[in-house]
C-alpha positions as CSV (number, residue, x, y, z in Angstrom):
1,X,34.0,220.8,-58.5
2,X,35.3,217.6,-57.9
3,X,38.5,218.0,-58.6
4,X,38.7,220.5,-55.8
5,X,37.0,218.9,-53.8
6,X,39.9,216.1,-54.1
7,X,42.1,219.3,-53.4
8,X,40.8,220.1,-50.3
9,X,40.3,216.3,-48.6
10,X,44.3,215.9,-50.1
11,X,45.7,218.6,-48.1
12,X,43.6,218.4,-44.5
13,X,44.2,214.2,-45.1
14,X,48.1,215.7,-45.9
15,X,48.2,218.0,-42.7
16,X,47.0,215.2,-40.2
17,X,49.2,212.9,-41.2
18,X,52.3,214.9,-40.8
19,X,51.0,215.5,-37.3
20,X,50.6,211.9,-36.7
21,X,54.0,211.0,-38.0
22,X,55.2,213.8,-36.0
23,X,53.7,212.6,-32.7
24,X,55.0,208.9,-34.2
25,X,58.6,210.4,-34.1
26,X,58.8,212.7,-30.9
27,X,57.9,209.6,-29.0
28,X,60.1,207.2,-31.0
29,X,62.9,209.3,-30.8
30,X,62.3,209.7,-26.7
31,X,62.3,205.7,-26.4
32,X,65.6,205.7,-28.6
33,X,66.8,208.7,-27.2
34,X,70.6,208.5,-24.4
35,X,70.2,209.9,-21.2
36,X,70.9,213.7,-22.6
37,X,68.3,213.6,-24.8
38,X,65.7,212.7,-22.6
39,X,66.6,215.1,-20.6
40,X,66.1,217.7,-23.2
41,X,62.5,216.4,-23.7
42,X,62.0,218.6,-20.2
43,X,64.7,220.7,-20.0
44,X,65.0,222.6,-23.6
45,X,68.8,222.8,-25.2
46,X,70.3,220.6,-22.6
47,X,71.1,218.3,-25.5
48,X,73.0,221.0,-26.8
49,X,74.9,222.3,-24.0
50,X,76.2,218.7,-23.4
51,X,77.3,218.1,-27.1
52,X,79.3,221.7,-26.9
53,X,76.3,223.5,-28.4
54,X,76.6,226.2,-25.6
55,X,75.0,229.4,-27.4
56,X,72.0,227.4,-29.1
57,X,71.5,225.7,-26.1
58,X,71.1,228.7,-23.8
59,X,69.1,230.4,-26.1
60,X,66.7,227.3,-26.6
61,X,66.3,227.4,-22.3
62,X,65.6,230.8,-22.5
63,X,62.7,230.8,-24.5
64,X,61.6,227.9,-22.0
65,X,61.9,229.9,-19.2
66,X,60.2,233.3,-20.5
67,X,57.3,231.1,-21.5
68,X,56.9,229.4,-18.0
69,X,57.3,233.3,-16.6
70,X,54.7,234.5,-18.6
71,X,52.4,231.5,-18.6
72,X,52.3,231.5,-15.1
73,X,52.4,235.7,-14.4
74,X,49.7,235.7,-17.0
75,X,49.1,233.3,-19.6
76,X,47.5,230.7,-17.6
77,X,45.1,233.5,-16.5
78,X,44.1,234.5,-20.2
79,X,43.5,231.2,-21.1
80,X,41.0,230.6,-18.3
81,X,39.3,234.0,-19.1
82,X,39.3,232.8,-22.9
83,X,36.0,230.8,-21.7
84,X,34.2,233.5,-20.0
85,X,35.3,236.7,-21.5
86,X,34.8,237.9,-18.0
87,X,32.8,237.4,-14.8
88,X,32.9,241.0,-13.4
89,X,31.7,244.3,-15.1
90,X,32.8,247.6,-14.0
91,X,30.2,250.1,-12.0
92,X,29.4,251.8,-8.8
93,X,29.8,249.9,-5.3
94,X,28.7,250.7,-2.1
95,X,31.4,251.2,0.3
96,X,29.9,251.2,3.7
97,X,33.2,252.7,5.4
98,X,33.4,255.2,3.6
99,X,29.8,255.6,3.0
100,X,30.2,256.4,-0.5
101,X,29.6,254.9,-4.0
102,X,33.0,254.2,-5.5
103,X,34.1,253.0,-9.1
104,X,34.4,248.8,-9.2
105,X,36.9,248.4,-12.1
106,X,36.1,245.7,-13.6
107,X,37.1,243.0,-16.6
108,X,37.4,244.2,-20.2
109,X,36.1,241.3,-22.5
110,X,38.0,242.7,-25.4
111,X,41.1,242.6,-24.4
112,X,40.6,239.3,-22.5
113,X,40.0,237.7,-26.1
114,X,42.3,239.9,-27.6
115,X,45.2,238.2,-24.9
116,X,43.9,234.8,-24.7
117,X,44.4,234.5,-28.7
118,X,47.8,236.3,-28.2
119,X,48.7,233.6,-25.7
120,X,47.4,230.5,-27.9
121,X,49.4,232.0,-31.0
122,X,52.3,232.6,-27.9
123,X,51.9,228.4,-26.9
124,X,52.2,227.1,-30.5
125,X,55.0,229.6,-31.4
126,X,57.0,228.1,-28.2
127,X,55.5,224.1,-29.0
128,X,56.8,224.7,-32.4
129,X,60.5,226.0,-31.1
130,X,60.0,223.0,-28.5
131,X,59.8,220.3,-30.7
132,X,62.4,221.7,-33.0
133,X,65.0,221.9,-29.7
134,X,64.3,217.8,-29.3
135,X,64.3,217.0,-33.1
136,X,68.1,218.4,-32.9
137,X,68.9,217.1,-29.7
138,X,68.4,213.6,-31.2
139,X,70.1,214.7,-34.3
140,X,73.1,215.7,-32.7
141,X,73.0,212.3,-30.6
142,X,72.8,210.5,-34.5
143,X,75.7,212.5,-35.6
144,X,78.0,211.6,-32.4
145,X,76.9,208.2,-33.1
146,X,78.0,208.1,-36.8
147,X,81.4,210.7,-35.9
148,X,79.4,213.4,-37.9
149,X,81.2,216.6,-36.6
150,X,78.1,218.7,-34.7
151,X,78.3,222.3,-36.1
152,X,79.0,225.4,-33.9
153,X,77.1,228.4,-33.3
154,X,78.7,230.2,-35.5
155,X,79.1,227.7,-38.7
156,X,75.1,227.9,-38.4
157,X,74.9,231.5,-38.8
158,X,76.7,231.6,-41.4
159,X,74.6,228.5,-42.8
160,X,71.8,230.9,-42.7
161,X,73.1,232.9,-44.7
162,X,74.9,230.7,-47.3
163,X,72.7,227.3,-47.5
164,X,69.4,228.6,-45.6
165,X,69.6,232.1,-46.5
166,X,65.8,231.2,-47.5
167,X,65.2,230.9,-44.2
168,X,66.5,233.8,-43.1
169,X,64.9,236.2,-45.6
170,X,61.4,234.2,-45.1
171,X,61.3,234.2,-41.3
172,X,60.9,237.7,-40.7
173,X,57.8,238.5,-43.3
174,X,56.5,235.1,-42.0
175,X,56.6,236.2,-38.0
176,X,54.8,239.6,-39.2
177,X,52.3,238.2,-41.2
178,X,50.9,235.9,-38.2
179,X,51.1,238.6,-35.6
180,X,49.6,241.7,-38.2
181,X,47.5,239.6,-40.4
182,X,46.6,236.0,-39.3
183,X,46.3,236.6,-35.9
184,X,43.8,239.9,-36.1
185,X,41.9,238.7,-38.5
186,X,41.5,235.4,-36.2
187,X,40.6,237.3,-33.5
188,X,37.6,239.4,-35.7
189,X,36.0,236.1,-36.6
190,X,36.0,234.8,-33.4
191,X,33.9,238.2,-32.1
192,X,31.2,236.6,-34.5
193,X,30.5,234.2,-32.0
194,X,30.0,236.5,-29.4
195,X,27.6,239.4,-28.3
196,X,29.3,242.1,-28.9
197,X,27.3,245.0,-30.1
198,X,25.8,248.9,-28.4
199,X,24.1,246.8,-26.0
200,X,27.8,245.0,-24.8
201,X,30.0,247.4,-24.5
202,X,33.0,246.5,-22.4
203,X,34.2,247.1,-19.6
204,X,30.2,248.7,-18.2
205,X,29.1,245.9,-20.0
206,X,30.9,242.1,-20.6
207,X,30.1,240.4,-23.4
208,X,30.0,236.9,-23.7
209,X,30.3,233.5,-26.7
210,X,26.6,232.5,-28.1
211,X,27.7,230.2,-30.5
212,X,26.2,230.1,-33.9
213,X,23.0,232.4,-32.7
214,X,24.4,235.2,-35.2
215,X,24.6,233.6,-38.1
216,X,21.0,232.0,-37.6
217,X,20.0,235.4,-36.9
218,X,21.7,236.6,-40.0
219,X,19.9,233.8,-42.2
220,X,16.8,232.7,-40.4
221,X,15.9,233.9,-37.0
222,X,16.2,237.5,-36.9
223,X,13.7,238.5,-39.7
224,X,14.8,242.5,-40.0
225,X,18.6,241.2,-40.1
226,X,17.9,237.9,-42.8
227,X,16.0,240.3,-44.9
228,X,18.5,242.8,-45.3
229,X,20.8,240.4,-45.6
230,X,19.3,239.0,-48.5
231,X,18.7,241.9,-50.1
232,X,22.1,243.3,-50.1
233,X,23.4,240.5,-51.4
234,X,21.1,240.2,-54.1
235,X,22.0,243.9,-55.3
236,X,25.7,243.1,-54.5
237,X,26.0,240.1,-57.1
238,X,23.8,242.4,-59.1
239,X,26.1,245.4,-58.9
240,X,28.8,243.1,-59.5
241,X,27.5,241.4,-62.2
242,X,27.2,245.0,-64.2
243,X,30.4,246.8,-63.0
244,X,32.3,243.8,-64.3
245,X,30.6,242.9,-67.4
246,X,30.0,246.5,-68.5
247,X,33.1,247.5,-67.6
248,X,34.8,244.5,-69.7
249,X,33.3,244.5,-72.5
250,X,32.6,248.0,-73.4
251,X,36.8,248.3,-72.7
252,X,36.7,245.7,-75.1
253,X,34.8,247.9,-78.0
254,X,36.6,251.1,-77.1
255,X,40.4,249.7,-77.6
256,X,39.3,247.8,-81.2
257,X,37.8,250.8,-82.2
258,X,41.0,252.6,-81.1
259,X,43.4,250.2,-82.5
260,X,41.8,250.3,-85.5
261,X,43.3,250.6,-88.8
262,X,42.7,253.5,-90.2
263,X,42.2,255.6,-86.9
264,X,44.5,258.3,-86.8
265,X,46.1,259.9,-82.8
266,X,45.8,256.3,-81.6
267,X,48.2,257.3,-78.7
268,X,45.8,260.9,-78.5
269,X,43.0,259.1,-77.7
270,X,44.2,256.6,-75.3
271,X,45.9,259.7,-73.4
272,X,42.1,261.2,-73.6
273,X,40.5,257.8,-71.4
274,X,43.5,257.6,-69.4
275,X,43.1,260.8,-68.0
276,X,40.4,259.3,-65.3
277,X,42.2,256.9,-64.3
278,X,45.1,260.2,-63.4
279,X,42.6,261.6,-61.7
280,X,42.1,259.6,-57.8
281,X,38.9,257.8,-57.8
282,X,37.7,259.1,-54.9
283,X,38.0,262.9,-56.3
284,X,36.0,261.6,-59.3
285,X,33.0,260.5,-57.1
286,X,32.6,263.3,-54.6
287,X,32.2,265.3,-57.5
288,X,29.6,262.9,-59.4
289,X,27.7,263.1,-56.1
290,X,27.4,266.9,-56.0
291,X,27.0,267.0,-59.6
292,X,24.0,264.5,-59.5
293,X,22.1,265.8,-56.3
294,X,18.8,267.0,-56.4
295,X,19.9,270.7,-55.9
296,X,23.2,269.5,-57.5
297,X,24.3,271.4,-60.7
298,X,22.9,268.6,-63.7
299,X,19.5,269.0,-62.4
300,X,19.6,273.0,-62.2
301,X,21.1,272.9,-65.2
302,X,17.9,271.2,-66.9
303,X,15.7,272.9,-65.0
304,X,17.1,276.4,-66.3
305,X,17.1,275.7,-69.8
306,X,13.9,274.0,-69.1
307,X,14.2,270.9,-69.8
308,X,12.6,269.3,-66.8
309,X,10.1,270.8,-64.2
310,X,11.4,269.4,-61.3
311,X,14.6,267.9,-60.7
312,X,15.4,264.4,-61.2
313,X,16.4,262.2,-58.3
314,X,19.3,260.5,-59.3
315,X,20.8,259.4,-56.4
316,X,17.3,259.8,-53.6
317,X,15.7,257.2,-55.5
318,X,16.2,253.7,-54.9
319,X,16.2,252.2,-58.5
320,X,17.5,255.6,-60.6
321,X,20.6,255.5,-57.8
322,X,21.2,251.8,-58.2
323,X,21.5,252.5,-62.3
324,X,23.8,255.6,-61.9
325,X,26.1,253.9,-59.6
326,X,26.4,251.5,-62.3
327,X,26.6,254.6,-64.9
328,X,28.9,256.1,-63.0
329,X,31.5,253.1,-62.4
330,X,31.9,253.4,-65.8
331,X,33.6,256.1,-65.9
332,X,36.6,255.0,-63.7
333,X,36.6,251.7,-64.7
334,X,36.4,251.1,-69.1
335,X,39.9,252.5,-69.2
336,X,41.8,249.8,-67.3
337,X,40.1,247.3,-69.1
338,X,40.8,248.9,-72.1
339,X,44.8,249.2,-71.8
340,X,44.5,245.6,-70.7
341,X,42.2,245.3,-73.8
342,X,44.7,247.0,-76.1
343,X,47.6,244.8,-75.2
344,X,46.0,241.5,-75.5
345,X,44.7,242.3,-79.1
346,X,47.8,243.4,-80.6
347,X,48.8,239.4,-80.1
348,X,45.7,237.9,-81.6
349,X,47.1,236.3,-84.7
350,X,46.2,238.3,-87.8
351,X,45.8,235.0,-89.7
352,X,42.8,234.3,-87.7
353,X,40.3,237.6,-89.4
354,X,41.8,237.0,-92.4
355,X,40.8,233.1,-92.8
356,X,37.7,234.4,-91.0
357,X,36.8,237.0,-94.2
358,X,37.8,234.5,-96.4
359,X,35.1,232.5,-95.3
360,X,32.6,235.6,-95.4
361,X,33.2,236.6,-91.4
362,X,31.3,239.9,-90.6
363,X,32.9,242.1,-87.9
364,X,30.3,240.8,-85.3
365,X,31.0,237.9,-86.5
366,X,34.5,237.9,-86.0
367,X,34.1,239.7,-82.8
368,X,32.1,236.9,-81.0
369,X,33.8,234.0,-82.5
370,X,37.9,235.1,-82.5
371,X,37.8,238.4,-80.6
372,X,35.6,237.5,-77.4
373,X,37.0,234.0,-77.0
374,X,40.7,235.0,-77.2
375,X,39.9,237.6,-74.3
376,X,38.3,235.3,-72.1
377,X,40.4,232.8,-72.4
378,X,43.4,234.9,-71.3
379,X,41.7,237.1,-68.9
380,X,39.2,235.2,-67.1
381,X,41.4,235.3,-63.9
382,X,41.3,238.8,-64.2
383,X,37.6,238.7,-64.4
384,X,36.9,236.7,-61.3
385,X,39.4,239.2,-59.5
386,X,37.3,241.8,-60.8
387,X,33.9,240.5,-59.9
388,X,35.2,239.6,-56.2
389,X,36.9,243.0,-56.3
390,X,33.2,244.8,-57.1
391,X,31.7,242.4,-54.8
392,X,34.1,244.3,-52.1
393,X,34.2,247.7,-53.9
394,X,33.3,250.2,-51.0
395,X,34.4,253.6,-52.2
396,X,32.1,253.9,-55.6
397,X,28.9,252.9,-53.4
398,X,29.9,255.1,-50.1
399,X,31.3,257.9,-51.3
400,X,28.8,258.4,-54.1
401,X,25.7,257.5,-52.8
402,X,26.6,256.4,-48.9
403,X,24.6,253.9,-49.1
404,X,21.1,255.8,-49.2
405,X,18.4,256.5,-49.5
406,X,17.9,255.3,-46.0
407,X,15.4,252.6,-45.8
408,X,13.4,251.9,-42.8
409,X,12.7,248.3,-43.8
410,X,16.1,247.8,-43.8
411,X,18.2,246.9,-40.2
412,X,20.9,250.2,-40.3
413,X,21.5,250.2,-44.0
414,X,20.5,252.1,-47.1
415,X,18.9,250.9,-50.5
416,X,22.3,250.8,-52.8
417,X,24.9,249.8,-50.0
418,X,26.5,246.7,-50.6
419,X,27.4,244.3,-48.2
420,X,30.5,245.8,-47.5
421,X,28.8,249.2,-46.7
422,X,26.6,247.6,-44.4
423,X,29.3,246.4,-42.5
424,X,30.9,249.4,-42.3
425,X,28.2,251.1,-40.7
426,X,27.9,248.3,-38.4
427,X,31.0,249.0,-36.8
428,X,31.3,252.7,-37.0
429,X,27.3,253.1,-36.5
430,X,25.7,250.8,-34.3
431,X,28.5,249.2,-33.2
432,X,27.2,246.0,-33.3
433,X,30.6,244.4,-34.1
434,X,29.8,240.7,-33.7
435,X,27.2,241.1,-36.8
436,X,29.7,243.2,-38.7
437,X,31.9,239.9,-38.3
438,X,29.5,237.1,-39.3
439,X,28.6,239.5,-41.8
440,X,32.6,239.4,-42.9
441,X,32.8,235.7,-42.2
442,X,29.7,235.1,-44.4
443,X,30.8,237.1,-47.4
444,X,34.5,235.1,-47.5
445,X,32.8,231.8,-47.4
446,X,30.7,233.0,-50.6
447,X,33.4,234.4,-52.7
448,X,36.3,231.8,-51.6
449,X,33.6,229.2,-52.8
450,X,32.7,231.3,-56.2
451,X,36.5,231.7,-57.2
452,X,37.4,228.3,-56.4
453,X,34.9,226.6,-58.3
454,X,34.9,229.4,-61.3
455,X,38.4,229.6,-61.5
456,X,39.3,226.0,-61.9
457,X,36.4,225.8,-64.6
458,X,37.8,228.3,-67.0
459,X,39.8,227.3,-69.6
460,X,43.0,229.3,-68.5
461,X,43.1,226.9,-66.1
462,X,42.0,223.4,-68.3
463,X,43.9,224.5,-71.2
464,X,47.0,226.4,-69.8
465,X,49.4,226.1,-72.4
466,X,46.8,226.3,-75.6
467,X,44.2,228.1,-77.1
468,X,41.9,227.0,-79.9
């Protein structure tokens, strides 16, 4: 825990410091700076047009100018409507001309925030091309000054493809991943600071920031909302908990009893488990859930060859369902972690069972003290994916159970959803959005924090290059 806690302080100390330095140097560099180079400081590539940099330099005042255009058409507007999220909501007016009502249009708060972070990401995108058009404006002036020969327009293209061709195969992915991943998913957690839910539905209705209220709600104030809460997550760490262990170990047992010697078809029955796994999960479920209804065909099956008198409720009642799910994931999950199993047991060292039987070793014996260990210590990173994985794992829970039965103690959630579920049907349901996102924001704080400190506190990670 310490050591990433060291980590952590390292790389935000790390991160302000290259900010100061680069403050340090933009202002440096303007006092050292000619003439041309202050210039560019306010005028972007006029370094560059002066020192026969023509191309570069018109592209770098374009991207000047098309800022100012849009900041001014627009962007400045955005901003200022990035506080409010809107002052005027859409209805009837009375238009006492005309004496009619007529439509007001009015502001739409979701797209106000959706903009206003499009223009922040918009401003550092441009401050970041900015500073980069001074930093080589005084480099060129550094080069003149020491008869380095500046390079053309064209010798940098085909730098970027010779000497920075890692630029150039980077940029692109990079670009998209800030304006499909990073910038979205900035924009969800900010709605958890705001009131967005049935009640604020823009544009009829604007909704607006409350600061932290939600996630006091979520944890203290809102008693309907903190309880469920709390009991989903309980359930989903217990869910978890099972799906993984279960799942792990019992792959464990099947692929030594498969690899074996003395089994015979060892590639017969690994075909056999594998099948599931041909089979798409989701197939596999929907048929589990007719199969397990209370009219479903298990329970008339026992009823008719009377072996029950009435049917069982698997999945209608709130502790039997939370043990089939578990049942159930089973069944799609033992065979990957046997034929990850299998292939990590054919490289534990024979040597080690045979000293072991020298020394009178049973095969429990020999499981828990050579088997087991070897395992964890190699997949333990694959556990913690897993765990976070089942933490997340929404189809098993929805599409076998959806979530029920419905409780009514519980704020638009079922007894076996997980927390994943219930923010599912937060969205799609109640549309209550801004919970659904401190919901989200909530669960990555909990499982960045568990993989952190678990992962760096296995001994994959402590002892990387040994095993004993």
């Amino acid at each position: 825990m310490k050591k990433i806690f060291n980590i952590i302080i390292k790389t935000i100390s790390s991160f302000f410091v290259s900010i100061i330095n680069g403050f340090k140097n933009y202002f440096s560099n303007f006092i050292k700076g000619d003439s041309i180079t202050k210039i560019s400081y306010f005028v972007m590539g006029f370094g560059c047009v002066m020192r026969k940099q023509v191309v570069k330099g018109i592209i770098f005042l374009t991207v000047q100018l098309s800022y100012l255009f849009y900041m001014f058409t627009k962007g400045f507007y955005y901003l200022q409507m990035l506080t409010t999220l809107g002052v005027k909501e859409q209805g009837e007016v009375w238009d006492a001309t005309a004496q009619i009502y007529r439509i007001q249009l009015g502001d739409n708060s979701m797209l106000l925030l959706l903009f206003g972070v499009t223009t922040v990401f918009i401003s550092v995108a441009f401050f970041l091309v900015y500073f980069g058009s001074v930093k080589n404006a005084y480099q060129n002036e550094i080069n003149i000054k020491n008869n380095i020969k500046i390079k053309s327009f064209k010798e940098e293209l085909d730098d970027l493809l010779d000497s920075k061709y890692h630029i150039t195969i980077l940029s692109i992915p990079t670009i998209l991943t800030f304006a499909f991943t990073i910038m979205p998913l900035i924009f969800m957690i900010l709605m958890a600071f705001t009131n967005f839910d049935g009640n604020h539905q823009p544009p009829g209705k604007l909704f607006t920031w409350v600061g932290l209220t939600n996630f006091s709600s979520v944890l203290v104030s809102n008693p309907l909302w903190s309880k469920t809460f709390m009991r989903l997550l309980v359930w989903t760490i217990i869910w978890a908990f099972f799906a993984t262990s279960l799942n792990y170990v019992l792959g464990i047992l099947l692929a030594i009893m498969i690899n074996k010697q003395g089994i015979k078809l060892k590639k017969m029955w690994r075909t056999i488990f594998v099948t599931t796994i041909a089979v798409p999960q989701f197939v596999s479920l929907l048929l589990m859930s007719k199969l397990l209804a209370d009219n479903g065909a298990l329970n008339n099956l026992l009823i008719n060859f009377n072996f029950i008198k009435t049917f069982i409720p698997f999945l209608s009642d709130a502790d039997v369902a939370k043990v089939v799910v578990i049942i159930v994931n089973l069944w799609v999950g033992i065979p990957y972690s046997m034929l990850i199993s299998s292939g990590i047991l054919m490289n534990i060292p024979k040597d080690l069972y045979e000293a072991s039987k020298i020394d009178g070793a049973n095969s429990v014996k020999q499981f828990f003290s050579i088997t087991l260990p070897y395992m964890l210590h190699v997949t333990t990173p694959y556990l913690i994916t897993q765990f976070v994985g089942n933490i997340n794992n929404f189809n098993v829970i929805y599409l076998l159970t959806g979530g029920g039965p419905k409780s009514l103690n519980l704020y638009q959630a079922g007894e076996t959803d997980l927390l994943v579920t219930w923010l599912y049907k937060l969205t799609t349901e109640a549309q209550n959005y801004a919970l659904a996102s401190t919901i989200g924001i909530i669960i990555f704080v909990i499982l960045a924090t568990f993989s952190l400190i678990s992962y760096n506190m296995t001994s994959a990670v402590k002892e990387e290059d040994t095993f004993s």
